[in-house]
C-alpha positions as CSV (number, residue, x, y, z in Angstrom):
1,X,94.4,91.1,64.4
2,X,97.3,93.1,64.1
3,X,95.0,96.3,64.9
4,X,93.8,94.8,68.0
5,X,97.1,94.0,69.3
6,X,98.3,97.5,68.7
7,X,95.3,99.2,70.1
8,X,95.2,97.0,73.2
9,X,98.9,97.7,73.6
10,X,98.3,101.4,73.5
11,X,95.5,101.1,76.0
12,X,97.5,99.1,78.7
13,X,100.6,101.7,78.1
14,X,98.0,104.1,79.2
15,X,96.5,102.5,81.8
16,X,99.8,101.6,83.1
17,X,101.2,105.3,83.1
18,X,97.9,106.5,84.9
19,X,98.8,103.9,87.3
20,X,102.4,104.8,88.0
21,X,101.7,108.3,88.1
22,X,98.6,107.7,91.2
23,X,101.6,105.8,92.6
24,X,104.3,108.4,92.3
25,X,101.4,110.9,93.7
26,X,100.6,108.5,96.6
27,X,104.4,108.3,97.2
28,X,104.9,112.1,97.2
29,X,101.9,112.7,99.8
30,X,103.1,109.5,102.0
31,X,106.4,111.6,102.3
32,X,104.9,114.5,103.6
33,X,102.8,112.8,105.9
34,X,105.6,109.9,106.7
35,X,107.0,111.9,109.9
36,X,103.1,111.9,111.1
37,X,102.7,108.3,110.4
38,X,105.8,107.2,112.3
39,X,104.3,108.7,116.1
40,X,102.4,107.1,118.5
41,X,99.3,106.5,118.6
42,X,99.5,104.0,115.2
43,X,96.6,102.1,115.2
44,X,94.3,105.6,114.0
45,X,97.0,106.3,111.6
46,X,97.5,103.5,109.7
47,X,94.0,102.7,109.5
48,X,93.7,106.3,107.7
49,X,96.5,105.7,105.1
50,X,95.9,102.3,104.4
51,X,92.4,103.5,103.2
52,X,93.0,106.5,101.6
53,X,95.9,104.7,99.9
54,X,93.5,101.9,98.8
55,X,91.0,104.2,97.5
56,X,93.7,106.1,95.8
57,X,94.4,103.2,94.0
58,X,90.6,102.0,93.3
59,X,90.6,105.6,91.6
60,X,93.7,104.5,89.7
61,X,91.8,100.8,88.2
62,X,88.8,103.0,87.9
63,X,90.3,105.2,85.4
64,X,91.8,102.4,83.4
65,X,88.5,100.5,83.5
66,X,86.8,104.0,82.0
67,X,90.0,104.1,79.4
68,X,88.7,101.1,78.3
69,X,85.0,101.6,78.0
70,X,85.7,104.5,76.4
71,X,87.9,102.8,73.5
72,X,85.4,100.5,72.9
73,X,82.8,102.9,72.3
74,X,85.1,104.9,70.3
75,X,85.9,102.1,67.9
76,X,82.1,101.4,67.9
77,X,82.0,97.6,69.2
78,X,79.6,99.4,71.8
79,X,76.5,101.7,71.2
80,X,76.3,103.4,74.3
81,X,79.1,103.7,77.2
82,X,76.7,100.9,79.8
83,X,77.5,98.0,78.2
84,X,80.9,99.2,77.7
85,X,81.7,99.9,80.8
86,X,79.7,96.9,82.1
87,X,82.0,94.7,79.4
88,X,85.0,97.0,80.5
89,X,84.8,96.1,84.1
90,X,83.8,92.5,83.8
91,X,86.8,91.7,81.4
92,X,89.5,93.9,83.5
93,X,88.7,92.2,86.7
94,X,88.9,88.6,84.8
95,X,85.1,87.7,85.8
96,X,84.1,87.0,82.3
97,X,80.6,86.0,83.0
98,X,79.7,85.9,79.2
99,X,76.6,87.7,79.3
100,X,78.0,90.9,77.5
101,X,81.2,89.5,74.6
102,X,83.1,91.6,72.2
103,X,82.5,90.8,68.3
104,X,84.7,88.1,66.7
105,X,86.6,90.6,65.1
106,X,87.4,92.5,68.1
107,X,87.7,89.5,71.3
108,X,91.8,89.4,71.1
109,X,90.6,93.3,73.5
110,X,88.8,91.3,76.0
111,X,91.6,89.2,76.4
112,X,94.5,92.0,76.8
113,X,91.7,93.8,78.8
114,X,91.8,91.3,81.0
115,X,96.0,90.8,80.8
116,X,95.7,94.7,81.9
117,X,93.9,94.1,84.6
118,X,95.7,91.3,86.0
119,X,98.8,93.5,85.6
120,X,97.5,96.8,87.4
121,X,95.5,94.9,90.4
122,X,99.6,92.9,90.7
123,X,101.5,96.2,90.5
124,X,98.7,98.2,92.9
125,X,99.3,95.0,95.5
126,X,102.6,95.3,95.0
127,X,102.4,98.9,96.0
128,X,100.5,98.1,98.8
129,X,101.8,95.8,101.0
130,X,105.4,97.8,100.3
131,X,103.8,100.7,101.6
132,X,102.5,98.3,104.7
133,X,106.0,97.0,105.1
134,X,108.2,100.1,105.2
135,X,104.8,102.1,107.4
136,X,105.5,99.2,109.9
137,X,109.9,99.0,109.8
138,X,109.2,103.0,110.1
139,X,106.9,102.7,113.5
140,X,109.1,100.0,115.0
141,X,112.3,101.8,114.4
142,X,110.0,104.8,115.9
143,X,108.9,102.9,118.6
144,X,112.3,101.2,120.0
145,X,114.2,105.1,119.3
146,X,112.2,106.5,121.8
């Protein structure tokens, strides 16, 4: 038990690192591009950060889904990486449809794979409707300056 708690730890401290540094990355380029962003027309430009930021993200839960696949296959609960990932992604996004389940002396992962999930999909939500906030104060404050 004790084993599973620290390895499942481990794996959402990973995860969650990965995560923040997509975000600092998504931050740095959204600075860069912020003065861009704030000029008429909107509509185009929004639409183009909004998705690249969401995919940005996506990549970011990809990753951790794939961290997690490949720890399961590394500790052997998994022969090949299929299943693992299959379980991986099922268990991170909180479907649990119970086809594919982790051995009894390895299903605490599934539930802190799931914790992690709930966790990264929060903080990347989080992330994003900031990002829609301030991308919106910045275009009005644009918009009534000119």
């Amino acid at each position: 038990m004790f084993m599973q708690l620290f390895i499942g730890s481990t794996v959402i401290a990973v995860t969650i690192a990965l995560t923040a540094l997509f975000i600092g990355s998504a931050i740095s380029v959204l600075k860069r591009i912020g003065p861009w962003l704030t000029v008429p027309p909107y509509t185009r430009k929004s639409i183009l950060a909004l998705t690249g930021v969401t995919l940005w993200l996506l990549a970011a839960l990809s990753l951790a889904v794939w961290a997690w696949a490949i720890v399961y296959v590394a500790l052997g609960i998994f022969d090949q990486l299929e299943p693992a990932l299959y379980f991986s992604v099922v268990a991170f996004t909180t479907l649990g449809f119970g086809d594919v389940t982790l051995p009894i002396s390895w299903r605490l992962l599934s539930g802190m794979s799931a914790a992690n999930g709930l966790l990264l999909f929060g903080l990347c939500t989080a992330f994003l409707a900031e990002f829609l906030v301030r991308l919106r104060q910045a275009q009005e404050k644009d918009h009534t300056a000119a």
